[in-house]
Backbone as CSV, one residue per row, in Angstrom:
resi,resn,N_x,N_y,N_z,CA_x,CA_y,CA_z,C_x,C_y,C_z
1,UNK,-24.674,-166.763,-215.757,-24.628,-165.610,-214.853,-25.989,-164.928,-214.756
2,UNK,-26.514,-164.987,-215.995,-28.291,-164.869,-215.963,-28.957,-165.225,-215.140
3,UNK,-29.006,-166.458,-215.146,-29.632,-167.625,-214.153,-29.619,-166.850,-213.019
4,UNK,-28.070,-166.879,-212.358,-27.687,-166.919,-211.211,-28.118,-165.367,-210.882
5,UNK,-27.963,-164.554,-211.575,-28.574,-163.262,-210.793,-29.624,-162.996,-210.670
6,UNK,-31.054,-163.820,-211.348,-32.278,-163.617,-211.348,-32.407,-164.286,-209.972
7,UNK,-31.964,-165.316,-209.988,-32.059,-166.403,-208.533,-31.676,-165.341,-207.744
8,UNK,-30.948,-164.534,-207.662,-30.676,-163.825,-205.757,-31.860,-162.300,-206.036
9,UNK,-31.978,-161.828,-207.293,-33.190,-161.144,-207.255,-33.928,-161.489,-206.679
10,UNK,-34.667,-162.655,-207.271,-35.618,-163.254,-206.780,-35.348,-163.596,-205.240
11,UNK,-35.143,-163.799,-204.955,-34.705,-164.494,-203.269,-34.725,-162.822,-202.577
12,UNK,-34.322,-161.663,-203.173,-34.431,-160.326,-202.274,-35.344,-159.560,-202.215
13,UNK,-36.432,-159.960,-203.766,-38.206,-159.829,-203.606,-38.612,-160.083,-202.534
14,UNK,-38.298,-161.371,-202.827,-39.506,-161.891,-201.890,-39.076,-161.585,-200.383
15,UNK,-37.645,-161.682,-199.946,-37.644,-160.909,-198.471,-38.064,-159.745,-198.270
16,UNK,-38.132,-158.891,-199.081,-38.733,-157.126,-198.869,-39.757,-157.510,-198.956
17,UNK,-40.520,-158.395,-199.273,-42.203,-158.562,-199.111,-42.589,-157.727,-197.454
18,UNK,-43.109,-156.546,-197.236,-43.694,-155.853,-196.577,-42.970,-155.848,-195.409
19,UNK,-41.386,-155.179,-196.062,-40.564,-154.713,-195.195,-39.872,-153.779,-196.175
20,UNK,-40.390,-153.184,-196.993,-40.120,-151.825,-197.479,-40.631,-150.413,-197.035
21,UNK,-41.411,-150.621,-196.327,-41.744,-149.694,-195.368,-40.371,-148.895,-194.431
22,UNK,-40.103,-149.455,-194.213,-38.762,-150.020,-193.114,-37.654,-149.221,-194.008
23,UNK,-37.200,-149.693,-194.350,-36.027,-149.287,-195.507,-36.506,-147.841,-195.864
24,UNK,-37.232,-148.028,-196.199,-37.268,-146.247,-197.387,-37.528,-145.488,-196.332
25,UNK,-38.010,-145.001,-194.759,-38.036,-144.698,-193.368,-36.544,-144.750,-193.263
26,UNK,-35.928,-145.657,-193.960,-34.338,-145.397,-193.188,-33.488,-144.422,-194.071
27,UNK,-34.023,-144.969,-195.458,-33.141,-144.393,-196.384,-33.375,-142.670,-196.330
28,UNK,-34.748,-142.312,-196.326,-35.319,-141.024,-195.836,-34.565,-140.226,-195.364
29,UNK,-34.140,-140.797,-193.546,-33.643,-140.255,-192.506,-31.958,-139.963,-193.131
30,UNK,-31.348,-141.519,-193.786,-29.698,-140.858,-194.346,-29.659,-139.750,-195.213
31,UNK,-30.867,-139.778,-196.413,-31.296,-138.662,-196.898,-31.157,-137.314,-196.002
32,UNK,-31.789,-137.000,-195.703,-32.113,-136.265,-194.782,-30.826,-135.586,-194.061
33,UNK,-29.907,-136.579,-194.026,-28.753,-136.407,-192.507,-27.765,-135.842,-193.438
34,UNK,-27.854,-136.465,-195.059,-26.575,-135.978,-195.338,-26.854,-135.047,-196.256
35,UNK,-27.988,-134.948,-195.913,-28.440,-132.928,-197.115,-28.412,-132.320,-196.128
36,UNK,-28.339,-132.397,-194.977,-27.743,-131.043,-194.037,-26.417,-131.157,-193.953
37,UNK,-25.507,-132.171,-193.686,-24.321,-132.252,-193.548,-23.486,-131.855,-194.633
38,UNK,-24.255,-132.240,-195.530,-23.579,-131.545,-197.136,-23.776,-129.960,-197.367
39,UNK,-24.526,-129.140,-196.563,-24.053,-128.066,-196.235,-23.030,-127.214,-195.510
40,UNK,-22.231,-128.224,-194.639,-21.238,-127.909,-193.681,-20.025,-127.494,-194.466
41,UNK,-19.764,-127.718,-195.662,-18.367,-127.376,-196.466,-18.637,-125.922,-196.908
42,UNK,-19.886,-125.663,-197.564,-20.341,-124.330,-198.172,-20.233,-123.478,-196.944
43,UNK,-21.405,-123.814,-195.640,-21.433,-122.526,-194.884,-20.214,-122.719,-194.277
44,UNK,-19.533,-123.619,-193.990,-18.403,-123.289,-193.469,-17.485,-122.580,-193.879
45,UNK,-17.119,-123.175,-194.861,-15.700,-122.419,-195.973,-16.612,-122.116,-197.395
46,UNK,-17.217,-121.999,-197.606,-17.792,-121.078,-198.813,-17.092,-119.644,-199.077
47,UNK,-16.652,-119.146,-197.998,-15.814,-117.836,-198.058,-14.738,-117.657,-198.102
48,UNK,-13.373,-119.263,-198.289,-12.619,-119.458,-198.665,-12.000,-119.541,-199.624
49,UNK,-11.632,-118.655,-200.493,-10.846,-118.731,-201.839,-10.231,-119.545,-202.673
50,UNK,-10.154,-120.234,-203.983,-9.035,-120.369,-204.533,-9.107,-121.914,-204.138
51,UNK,-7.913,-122.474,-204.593,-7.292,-123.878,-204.337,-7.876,-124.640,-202.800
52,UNK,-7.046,-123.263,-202.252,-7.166,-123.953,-200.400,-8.505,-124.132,-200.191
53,UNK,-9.603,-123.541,-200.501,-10.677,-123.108,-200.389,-11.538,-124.618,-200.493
54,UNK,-11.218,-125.470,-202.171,-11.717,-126.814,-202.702,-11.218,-127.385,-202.350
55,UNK,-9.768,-127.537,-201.620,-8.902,-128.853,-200.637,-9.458,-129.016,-199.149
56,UNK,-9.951,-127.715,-198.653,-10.861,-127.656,-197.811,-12.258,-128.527,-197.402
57,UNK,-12.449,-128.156,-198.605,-14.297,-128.336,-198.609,-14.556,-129.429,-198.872
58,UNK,-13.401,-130.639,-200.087,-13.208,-131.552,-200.255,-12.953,-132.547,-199.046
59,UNK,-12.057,-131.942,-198.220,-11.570,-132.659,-196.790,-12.905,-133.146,-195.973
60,UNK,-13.363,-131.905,-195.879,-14.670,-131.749,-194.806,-16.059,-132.501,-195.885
61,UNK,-15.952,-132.464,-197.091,-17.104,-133.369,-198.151,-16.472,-135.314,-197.640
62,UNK,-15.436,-135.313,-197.959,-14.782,-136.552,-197.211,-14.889,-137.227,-196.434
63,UNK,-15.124,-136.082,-194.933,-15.529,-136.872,-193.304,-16.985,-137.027,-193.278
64,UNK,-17.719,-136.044,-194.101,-19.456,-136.265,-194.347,-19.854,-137.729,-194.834
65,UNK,-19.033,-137.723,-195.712,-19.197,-138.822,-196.758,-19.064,-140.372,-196.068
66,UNK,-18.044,-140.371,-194.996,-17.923,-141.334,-194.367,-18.486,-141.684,-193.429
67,UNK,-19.332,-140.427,-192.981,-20.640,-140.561,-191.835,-21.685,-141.210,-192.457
68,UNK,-21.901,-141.088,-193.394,-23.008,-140.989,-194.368,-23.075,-142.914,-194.419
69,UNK,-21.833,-142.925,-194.867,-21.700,-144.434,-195.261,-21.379,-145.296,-193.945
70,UNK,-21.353,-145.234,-192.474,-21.641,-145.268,-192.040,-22.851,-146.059,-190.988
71,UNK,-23.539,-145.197,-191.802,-25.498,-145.137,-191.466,-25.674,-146.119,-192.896
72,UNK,-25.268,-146.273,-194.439,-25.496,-147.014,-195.089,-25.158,-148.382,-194.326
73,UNK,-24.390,-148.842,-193.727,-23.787,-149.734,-193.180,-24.850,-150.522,-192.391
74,UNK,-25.746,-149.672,-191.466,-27.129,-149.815,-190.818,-27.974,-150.251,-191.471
75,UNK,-28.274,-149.927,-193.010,-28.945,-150.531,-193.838,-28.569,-151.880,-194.118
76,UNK,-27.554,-152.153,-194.470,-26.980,-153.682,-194.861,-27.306,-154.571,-193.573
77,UNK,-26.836,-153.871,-192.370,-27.697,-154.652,-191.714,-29.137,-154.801,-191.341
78,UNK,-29.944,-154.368,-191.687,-30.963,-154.408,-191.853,-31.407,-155.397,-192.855
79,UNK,-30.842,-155.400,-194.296,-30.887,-156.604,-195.155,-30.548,-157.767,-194.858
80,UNK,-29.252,-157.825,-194.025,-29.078,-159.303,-193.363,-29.925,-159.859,-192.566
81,UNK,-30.361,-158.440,-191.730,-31.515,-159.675,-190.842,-32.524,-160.260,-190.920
82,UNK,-32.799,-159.258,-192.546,-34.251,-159.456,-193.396,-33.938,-161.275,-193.838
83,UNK,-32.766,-160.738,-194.655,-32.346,-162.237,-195.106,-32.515,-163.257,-194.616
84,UNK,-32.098,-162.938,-193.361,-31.457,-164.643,-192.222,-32.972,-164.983,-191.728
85,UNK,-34.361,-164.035,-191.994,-35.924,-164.155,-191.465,-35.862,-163.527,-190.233
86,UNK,-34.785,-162.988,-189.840,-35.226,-162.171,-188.227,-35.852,-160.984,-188.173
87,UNK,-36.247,-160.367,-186.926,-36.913,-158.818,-186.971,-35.887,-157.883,-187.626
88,UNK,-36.506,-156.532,-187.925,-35.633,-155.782,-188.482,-36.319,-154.395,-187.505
89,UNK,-35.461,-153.450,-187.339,-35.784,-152.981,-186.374,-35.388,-151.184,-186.616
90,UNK,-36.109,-150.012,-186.815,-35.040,-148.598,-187.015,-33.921,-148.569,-186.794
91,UNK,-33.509,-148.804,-185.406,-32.707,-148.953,-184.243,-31.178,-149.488,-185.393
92,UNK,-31.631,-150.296,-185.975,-30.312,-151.181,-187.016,-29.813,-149.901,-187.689
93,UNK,-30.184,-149.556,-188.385,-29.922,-148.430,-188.903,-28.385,-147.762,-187.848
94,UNK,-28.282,-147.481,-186.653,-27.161,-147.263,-186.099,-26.586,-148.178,-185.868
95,UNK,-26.493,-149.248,-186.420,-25.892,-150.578,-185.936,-23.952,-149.986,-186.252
96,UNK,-24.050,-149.477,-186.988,-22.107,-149.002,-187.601,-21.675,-148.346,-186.073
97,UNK,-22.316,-147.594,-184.864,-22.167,-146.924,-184.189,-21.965,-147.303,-182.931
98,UNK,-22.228,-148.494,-182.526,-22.838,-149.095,-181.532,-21.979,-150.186,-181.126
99,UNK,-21.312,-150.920,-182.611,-20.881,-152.163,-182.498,-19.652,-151.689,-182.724
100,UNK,-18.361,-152.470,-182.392,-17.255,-151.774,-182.719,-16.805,-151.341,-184.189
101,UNK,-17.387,-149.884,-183.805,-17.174,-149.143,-184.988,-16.273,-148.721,-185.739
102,UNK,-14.791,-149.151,-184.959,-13.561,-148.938,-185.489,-13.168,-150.212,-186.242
103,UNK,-13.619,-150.890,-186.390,-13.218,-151.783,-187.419,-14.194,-151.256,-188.648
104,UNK,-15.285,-151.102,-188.471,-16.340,-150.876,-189.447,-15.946,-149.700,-190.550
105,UNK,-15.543,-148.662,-188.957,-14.748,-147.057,-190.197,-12.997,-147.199,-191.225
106,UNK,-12.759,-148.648,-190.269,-11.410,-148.672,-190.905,-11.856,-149.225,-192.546
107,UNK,-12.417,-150.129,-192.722,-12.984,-150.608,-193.456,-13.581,-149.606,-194.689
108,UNK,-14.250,-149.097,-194.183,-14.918,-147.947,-195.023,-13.717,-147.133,-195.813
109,UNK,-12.807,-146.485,-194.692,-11.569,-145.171,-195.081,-11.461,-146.060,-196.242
110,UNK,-10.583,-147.163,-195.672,-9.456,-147.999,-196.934,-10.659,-148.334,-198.496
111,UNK,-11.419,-148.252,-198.250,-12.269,-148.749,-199.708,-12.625,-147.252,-200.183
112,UNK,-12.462,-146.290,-199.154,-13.163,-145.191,-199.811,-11.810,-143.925,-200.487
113,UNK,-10.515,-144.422,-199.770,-9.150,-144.541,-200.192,-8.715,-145.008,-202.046
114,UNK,-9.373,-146.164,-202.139,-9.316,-147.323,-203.026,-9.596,-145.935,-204.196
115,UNK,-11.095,-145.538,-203.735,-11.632,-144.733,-204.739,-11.333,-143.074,-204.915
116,UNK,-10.597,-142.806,-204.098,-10.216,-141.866,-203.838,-9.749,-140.998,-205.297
117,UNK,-8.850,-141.517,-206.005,-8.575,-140.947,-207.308,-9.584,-140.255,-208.462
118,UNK,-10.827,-141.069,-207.899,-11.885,-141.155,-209.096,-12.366,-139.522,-208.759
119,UNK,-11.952,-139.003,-207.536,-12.608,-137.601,-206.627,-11.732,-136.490,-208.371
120,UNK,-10.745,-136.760,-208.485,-9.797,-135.866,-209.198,-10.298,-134.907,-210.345
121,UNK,-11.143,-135.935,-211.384,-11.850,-135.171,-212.327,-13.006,-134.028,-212.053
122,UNK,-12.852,-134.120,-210.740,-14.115,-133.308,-210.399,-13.668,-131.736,-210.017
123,UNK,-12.094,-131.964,-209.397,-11.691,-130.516,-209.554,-11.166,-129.919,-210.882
124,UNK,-11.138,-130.995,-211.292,-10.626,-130.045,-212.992,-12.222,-129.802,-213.768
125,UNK,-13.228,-130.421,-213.502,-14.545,-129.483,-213.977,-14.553,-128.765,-212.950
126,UNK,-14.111,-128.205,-211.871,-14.337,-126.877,-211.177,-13.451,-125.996,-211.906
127,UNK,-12.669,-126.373,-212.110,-11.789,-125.291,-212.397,-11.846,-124.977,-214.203
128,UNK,-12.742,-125.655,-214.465,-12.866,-125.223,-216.368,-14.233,-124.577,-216.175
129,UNK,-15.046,-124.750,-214.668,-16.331,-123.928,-214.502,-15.486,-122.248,-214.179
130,UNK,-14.559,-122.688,-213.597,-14.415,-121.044,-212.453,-13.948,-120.495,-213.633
131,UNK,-12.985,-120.507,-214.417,-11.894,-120.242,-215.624,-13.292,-119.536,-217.053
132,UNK,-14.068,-120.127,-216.739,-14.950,-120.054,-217.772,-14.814,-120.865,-219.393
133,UNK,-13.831,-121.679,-219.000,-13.423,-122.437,-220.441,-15.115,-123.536,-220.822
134,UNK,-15.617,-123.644,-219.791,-17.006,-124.399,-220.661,-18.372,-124.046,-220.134
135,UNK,-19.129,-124.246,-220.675,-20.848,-123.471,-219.972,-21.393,-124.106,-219.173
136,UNK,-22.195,-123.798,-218.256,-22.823,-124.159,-216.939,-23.492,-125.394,-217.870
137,UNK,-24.236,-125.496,-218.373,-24.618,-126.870,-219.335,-23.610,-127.892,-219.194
138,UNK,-22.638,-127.504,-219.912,-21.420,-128.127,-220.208,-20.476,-129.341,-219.300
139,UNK,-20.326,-128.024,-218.367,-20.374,-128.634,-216.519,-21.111,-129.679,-215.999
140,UNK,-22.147,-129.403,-216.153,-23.176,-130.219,-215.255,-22.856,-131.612,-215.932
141,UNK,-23.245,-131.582,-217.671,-23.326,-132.478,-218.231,-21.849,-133.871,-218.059
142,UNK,-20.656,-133.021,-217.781,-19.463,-133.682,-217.313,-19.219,-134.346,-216.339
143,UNK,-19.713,-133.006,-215.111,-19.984,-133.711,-213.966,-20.977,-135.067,-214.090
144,UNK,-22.097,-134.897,-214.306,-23.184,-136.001,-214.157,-22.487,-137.380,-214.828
145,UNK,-21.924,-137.282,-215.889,-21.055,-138.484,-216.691,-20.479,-139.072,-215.975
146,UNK,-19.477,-138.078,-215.596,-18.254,-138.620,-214.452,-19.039,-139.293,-213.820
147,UNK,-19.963,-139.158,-212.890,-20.293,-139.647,-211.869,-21.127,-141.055,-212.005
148,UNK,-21.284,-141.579,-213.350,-21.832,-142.136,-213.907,-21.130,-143.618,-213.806
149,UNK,-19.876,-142.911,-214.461,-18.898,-143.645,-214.961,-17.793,-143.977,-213.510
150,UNK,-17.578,-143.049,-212.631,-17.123,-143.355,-211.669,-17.792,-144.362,-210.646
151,UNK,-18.897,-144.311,-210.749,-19.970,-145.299,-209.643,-19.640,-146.881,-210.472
152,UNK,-19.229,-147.145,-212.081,-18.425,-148.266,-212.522,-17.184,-148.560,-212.369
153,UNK,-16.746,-147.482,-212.103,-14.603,-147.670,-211.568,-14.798,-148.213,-210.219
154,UNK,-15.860,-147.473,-209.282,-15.343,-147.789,-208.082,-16.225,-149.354,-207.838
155,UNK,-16.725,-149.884,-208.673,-17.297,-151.056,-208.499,-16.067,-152.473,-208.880
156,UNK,-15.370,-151.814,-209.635,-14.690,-152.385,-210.234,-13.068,-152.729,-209.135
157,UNK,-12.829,-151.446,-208.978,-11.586,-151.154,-208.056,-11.827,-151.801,-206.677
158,UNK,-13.124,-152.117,-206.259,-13.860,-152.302,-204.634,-13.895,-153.784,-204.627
159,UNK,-14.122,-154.438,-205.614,-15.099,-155.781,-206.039,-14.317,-156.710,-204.895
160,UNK,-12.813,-156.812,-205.153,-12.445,-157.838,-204.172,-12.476,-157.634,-202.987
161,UNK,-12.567,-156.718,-202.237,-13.409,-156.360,-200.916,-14.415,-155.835,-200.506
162,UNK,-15.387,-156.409,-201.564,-16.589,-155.761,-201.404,-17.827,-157.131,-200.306
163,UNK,-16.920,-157.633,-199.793,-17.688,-158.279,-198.728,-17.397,-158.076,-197.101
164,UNK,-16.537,-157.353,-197.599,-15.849,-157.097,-195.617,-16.631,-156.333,-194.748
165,UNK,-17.480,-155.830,-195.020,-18.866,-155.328,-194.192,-19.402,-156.113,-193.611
166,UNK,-19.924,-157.067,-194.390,-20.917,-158.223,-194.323,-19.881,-159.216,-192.840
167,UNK,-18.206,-159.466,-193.657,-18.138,-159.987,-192.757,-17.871,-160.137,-191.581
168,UNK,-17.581,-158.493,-191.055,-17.361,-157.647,-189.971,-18.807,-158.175,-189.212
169,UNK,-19.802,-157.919,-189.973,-20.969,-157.989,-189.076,-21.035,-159.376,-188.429
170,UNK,-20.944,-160.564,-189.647,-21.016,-162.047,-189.146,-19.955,-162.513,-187.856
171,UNK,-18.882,-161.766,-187.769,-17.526,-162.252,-187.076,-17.316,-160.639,-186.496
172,UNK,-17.414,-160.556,-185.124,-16.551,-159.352,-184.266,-15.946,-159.382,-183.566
173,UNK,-15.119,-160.755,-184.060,-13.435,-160.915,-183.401,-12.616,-160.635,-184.888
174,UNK,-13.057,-160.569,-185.530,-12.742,-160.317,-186.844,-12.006,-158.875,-186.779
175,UNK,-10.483,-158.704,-187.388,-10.214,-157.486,-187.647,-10.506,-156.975,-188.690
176,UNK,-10.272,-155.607,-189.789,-10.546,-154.833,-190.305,-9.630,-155.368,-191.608
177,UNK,-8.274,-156.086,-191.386,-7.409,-156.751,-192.503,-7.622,-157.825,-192.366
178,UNK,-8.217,-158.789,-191.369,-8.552,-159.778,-191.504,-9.692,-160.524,-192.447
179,UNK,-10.646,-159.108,-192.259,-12.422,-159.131,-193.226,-11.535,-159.014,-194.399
180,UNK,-10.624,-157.801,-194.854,-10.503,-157.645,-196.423,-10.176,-158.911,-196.830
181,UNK,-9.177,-159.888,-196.325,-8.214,-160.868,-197.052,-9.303,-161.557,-196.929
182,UNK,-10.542,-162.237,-195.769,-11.350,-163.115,-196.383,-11.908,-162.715,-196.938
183,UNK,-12.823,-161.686,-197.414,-13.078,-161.396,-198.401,-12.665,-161.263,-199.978
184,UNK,-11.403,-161.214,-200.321,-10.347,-161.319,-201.397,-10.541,-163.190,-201.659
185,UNK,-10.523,-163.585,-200.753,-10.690,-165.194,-201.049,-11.905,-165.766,-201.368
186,UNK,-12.974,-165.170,-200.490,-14.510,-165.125,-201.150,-14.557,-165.199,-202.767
187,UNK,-13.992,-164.274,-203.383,-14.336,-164.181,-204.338,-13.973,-163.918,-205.308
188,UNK,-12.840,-165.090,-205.183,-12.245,-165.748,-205.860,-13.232,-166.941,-207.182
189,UNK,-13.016,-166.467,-207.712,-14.176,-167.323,-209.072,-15.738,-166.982,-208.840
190,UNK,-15.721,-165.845,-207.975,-17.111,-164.726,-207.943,-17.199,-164.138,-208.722
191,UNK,-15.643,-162.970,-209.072,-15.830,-161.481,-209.214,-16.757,-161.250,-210.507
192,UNK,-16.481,-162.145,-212.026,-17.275,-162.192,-212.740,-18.927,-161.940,-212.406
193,UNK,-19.355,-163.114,-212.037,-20.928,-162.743,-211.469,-21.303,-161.680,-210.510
194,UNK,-20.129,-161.240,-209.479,-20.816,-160.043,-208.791,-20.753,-158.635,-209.465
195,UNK,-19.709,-158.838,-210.883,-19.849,-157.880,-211.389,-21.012,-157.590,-212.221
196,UNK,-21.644,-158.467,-212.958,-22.672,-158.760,-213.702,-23.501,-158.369,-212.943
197,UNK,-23.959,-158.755,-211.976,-24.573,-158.706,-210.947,-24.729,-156.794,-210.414
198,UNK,-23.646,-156.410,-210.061,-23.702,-154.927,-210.118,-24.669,-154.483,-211.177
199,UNK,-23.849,-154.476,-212.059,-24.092,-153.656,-213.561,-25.550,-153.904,-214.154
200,UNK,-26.016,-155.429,-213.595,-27.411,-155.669,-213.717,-28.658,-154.826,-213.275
201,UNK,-28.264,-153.491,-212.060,-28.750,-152.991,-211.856,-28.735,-151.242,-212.397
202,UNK,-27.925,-151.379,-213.902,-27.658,-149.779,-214.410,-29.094,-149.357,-214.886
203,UNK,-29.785,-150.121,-215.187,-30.898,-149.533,-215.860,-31.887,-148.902,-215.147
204,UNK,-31.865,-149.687,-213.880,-32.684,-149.366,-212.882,-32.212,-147.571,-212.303
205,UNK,-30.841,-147.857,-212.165,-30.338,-146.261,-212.197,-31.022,-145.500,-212.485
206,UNK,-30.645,-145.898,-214.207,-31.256,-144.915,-214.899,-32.507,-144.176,-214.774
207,UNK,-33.608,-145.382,-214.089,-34.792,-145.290,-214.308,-35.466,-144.073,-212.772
208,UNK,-34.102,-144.461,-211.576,-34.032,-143.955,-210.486,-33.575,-142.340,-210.946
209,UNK,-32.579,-141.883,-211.669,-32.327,-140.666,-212.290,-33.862,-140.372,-212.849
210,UNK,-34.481,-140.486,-213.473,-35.807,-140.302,-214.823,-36.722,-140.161,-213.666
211,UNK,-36.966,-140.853,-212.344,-37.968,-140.390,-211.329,-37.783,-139.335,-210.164
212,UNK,-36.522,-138.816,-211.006,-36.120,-136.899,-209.694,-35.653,-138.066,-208.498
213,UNK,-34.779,-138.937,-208.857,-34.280,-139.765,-207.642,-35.331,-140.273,-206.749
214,UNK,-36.580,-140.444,-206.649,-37.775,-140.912,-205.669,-37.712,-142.902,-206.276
215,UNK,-37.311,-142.727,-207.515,-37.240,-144.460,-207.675,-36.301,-145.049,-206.777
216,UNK,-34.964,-144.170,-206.372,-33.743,-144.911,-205.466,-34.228,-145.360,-203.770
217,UNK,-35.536,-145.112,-203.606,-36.041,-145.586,-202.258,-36.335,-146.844,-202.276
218,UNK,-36.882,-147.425,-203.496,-36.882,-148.591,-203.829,-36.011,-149.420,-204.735
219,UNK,-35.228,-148.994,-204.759,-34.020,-149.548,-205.702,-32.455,-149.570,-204.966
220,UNK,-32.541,-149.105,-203.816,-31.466,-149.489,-203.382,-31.253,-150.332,-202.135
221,UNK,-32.719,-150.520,-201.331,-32.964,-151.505,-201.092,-33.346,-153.120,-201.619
222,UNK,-33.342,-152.846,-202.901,-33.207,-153.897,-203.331,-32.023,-154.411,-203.824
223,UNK,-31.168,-153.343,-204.401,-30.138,-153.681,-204.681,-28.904,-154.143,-203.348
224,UNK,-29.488,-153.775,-202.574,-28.555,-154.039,-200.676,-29.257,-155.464,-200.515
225,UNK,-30.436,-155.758,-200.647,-30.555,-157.252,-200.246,-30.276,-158.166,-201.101
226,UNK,-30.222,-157.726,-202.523,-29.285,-158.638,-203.421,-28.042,-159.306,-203.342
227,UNK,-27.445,-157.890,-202.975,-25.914,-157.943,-202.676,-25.655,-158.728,-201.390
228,UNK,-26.523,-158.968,-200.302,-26.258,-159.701,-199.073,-26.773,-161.158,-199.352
229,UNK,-27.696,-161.622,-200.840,-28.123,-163.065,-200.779,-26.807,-163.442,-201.514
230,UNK,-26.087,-162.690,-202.469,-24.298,-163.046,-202.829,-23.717,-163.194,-201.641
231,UNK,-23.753,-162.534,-200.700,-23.050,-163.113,-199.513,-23.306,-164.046,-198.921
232,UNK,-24.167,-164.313,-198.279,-24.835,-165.019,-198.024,-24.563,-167.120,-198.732
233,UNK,-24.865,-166.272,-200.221,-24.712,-167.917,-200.886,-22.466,-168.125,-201.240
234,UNK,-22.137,-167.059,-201.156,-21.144,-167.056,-200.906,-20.282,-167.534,-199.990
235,UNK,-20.786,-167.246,-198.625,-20.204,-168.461,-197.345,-20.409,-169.750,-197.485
236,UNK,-21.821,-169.851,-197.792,-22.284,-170.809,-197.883,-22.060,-172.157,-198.547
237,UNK,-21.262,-171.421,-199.962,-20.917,-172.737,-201.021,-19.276,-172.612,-200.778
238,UNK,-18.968,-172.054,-199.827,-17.292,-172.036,-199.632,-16.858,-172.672,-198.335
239,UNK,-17.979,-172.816,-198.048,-17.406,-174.410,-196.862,-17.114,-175.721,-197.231
């Protein structure tokens, strides 16, 4: 599994060879889109009280979240086309918007559904913040864990449809249950290595946390063209 994940590293080097420019210009702009949009729950309902107030803000953090991912979606394609040697273009970046996007968002809900549970621990550290049962330290430090540890649940919970993007893009006669189930068959005697494969990239995290997040401009483009040479060699050896 060593082997095999250095091999699609290697293979997503060398395509970002002086097309990282490109990417971190894109990643920038989602940056960008969803630190204003992630203000829309506060100024909106910030003056909402109580329970209703975080079921609220949660709802409206929810539809952001799925815009957001979205525009990630633009990125992947952008890695595919890097992959396949074609131009890559800003413009990709709206590719989720353009192309029939209702398969693309159905896709998204149901995986982001999948993970949906993992949202839960996060109102019970609100509510041991509001209550005062633990210290602003305390908090943060929980929160940040969680989120740590949740970015491994939902890798885990996602894995067998974690190609239906990819194959939405390759096929757009393709429906939205049609991508999950081939995808579920994809990877079939995968999931091992794409999990390895994930997790191969925690350190780099880490290292992306330790640089005030400025390392994740280059680290998650790499980690997106990784994940598309698994696809990629994935069709490929399943014919």
């Amino acid at each position: 599994m060593n082997r095999y994940s250095t091999y699609l590293k290697t293979k997503a080097r060398i395509t970002l060879q002086g097309r990282y420019g490109i990417f971190i210009g894109g990643l920038l702009l989602i940056a960008l889109v969803s630190m204003l949009l992630n203000m829309l729950p506060v100024s909106l309902l910030g003056h909402v009280p109580g329970t209703a107030g975080n079921i609220l803000r949660f709802l409206l953090s929810f539809a952001v979240s799925l815009f957001t991912s979205m525009l990630l979606v633009g990125l992947s394609r952008m890695a595919m086309q890097a992959c396949r040697g074609q131009e890559i273009a800003f413009s990709d970046l709206f590719y989720a918007f353009s192309r029939q996007s209702d398969r693309l968002l159905l896709v998204r809900v149901i995986l982001a559904l999948m993970t949906l549970v993992l949202e839960v621990p996060y109102f019970f550290f609100d509510w041991l913040a509001d209550t005062k049962a633990v210290s602003e330290p305390l908090y943060y430090g929980l929160t940040l864990g969680w989120r740590f540890l949740a970015l491994i649940l939902s890798i885990l919970i996602t894995m067998w449809f974690s190609l239906s993007i990819y194959l939405l893009m390759d096929d757009e006669d393709l429906s939205a249950g049609e991508a999950l189930k081939k995808s579920s068959r994809l990877m079939r005697g995968r999931k091992g290595r794409y999990v390895y494969l994930r997790f191969s990239f925690i350190g780099m995290y880490l290292l992306g946390i330790l640089s005030c997040f400025i390392g994740f401009l280059w680290i998650i483009p790499y980690q997106e063209t990784t994940l598309v040479c698994f696809y990629l060699d994935a069709v490929q050896n399943s014919r």
